[in-house]
C-alpha positions as CSV (number, residue, x, y, z in Angstrom):
1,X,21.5,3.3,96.3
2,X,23.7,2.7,93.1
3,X,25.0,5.5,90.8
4,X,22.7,6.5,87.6
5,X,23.8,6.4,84.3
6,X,21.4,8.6,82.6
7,X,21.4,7.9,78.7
8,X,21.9,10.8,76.2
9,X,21.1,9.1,73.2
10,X,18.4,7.0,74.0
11,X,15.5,9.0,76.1
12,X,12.0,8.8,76.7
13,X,10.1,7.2,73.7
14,X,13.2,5.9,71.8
15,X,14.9,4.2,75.1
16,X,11.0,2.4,75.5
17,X,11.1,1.7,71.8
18,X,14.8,0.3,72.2
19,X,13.7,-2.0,75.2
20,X,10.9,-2.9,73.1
21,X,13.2,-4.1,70.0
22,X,15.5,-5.7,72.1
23,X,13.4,-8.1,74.0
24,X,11.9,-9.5,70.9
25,X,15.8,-9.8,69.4
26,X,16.3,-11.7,72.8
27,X,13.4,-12.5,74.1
28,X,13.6,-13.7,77.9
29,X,13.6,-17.4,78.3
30,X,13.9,-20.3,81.1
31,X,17.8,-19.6,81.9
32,X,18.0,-15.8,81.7
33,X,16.3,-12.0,81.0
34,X,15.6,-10.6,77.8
35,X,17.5,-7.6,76.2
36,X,15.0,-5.3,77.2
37,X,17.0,-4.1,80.5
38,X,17.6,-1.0,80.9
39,X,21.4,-2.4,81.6
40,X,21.5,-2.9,77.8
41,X,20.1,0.1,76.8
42,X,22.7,1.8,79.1
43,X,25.4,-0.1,77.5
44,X,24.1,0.4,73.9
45,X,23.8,4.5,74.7
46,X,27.2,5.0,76.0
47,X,28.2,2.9,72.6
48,X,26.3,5.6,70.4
49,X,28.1,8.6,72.2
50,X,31.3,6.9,71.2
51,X,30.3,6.5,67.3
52,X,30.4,8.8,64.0
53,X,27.8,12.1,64.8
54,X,26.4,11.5,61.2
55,X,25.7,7.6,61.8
56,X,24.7,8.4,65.5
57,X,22.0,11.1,63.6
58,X,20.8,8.5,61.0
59,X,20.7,5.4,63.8
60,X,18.7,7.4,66.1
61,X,16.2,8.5,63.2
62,X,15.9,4.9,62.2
63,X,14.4,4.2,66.0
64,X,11.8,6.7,66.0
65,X,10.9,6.0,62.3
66,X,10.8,1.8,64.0
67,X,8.5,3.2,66.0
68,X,6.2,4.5,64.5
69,X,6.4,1.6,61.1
70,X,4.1,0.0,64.0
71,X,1.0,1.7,62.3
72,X,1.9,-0.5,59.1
73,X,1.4,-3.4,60.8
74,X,-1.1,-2.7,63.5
75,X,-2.1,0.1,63.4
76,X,-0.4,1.6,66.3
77,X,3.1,2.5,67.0
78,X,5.7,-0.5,67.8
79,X,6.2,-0.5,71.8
80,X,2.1,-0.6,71.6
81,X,2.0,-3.7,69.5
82,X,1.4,-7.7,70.7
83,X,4.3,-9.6,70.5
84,X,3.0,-11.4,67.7
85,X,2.7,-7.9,65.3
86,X,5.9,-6.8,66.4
87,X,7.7,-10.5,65.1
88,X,6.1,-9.5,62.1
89,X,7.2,-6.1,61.9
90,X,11.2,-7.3,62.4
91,X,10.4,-10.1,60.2
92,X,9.3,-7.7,57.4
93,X,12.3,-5.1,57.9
94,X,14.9,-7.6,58.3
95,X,14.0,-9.3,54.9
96,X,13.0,-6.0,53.7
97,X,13.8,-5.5,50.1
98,X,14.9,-1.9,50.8
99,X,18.7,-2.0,51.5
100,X,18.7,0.4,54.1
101,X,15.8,-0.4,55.9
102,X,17.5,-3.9,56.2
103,X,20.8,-2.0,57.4
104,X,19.3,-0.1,59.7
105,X,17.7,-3.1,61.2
106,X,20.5,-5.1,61.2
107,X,22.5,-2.3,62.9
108,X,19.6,-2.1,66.2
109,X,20.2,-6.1,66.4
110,X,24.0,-6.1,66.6
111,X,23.6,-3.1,69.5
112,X,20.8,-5.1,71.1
113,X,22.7,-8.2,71.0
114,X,26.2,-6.3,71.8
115,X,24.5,-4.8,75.2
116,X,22.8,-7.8,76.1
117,X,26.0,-10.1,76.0
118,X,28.5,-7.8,77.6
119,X,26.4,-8.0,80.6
120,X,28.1,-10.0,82.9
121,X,25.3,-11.1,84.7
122,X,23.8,-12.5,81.3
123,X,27.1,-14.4,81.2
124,X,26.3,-17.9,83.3
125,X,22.5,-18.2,81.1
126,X,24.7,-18.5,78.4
127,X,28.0,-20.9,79.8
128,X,30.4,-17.9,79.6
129,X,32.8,-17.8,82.5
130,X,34.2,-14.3,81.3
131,X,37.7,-12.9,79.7
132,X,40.5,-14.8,80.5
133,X,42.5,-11.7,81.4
134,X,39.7,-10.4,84.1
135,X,39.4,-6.5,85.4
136,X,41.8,-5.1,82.7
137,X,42.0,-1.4,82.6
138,X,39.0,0.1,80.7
139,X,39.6,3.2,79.0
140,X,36.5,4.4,80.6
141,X,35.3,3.5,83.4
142,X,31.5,3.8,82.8
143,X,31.4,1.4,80.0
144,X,33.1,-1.1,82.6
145,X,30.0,-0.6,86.1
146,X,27.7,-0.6,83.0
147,X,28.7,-4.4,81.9
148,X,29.7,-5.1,85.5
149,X,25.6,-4.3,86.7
150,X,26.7,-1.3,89.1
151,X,24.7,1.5,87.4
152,X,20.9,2.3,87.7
153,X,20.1,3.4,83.9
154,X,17.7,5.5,83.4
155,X,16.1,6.8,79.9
């Protein structure tokens, strides 16, 4: 059985609403998964313990209030939506004309798509054959079984 990474940051209804997010930012196609593996959410979650308390406070907020912006546009939250209302929801806060809205969204995509392509299992879908400069010394070694696949994440 592999090791567990068990996030901190992103737990019970915001890792679902996470997953959620970023399979319709990357949504699964013929060569490869979508970004809503619980591989990226690990990744993305060891990212937020590393970042600013404050923006860590306001980025977290800005999931749950995602969330629950689902009742705008369907009238249930966002993980409960079709696929269809929740294109329209990220269409809507990605042109949104409120600037932090639009930040806020824009900050979920760049994690999304930051897990998803430091993956290296991800990296062949997408014609990458990896660093030049291969196993360097990481800092921290969980950030490094995350991208390499060999921890069980759990929310």
């Amino acid at each position: 059985m592999a090791e567990v990474y068990q996030c901190r940051h992103l737990t019970g209804q915001r890792f679902r609403t996470f997953l959620k997010i970023a399979d319709r930012i990357i949504p699964p196609d013929g060569e490869g998964p979508g970004g809503g593996m619980p591989e990226v959410a690990g990744i993305v979650d060891w990212s937020i313990e590393h970042m600013d308390p404050n923006l860590r406070k306001m980025l977290l907020l800005f999931i749950t209030v995602f969330e629950y912006m689902g009742f705008l546009f369907g009238l249930k939250p966002f993980s409960k939506l079709s696929p269809e209302r929740q294109d329209r929801q990220l269409r809507w806060l990605e042109r949104s004309p409120i600037s932090k809205i639009r930040m806020g969204f824009f900050g979920l995509k760049t994690y999304a798509c930051m897990g998803y392509y430091s993956l290296e299992k991800v990296w062949p879908t997408i014609g990458y054959e990896g660093p030049l400069v291969a196993d360097r010394a990481f800092p921290d070694e969980t950030i490094r079984a995350l991208q390499k696949g060999l921890l069980e994440v759990r929310g």
